[in-house]
C-alpha positions, 0 to 999 in steps of 0.5 A, spaced: 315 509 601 318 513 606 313 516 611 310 522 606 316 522 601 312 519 594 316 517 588 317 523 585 320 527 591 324 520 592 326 521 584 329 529 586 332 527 593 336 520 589 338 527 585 339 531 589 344 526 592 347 524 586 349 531 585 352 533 592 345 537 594 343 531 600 344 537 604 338 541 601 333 535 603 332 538 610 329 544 608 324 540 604 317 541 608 316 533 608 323 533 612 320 538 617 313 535 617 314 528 616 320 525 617 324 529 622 318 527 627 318 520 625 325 519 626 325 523 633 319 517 635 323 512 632 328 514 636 324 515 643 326 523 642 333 521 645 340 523 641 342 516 639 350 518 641 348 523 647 344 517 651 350 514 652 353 518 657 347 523 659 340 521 657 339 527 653 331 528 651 331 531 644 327 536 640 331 537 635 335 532 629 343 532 630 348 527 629 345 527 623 349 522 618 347 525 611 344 521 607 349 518 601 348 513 595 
């Protein structure tokens, strides 16, 4: 199971996905409360395409790929 997405949520996101609506995923509160922070951590807080040329500490989540089936 992906860090607070449980099968219900990961059906409506599998969906979501197969509609084209990936993007709405991001306003989910599980986005914000659960995953972004787990991917920031996983990330060591740094933007994986900005570290090569300066080491850029981030807050935030961008050069997001979206997500696709």
């Amino acid at each position: 199971m992906i860090t607070g997405i449980d099968a219900g949520k990961l059906a409506k996101l599998q969906s979501l996905i197969e509609n084209g609506k990936e993007k709405q995923f991001y306003n989910w509160r599980v986005w914000r409360d659960h995953v972004r922070p787990e991917v920031l951590r996983l990330d060591h807080n740094e933007c994986y395409y900005c570290h090569k040329a300066v080491n850029n500490r981030t807050a935030i989540v961008h050069h997001v790929e979206l997500l696709t089936a």
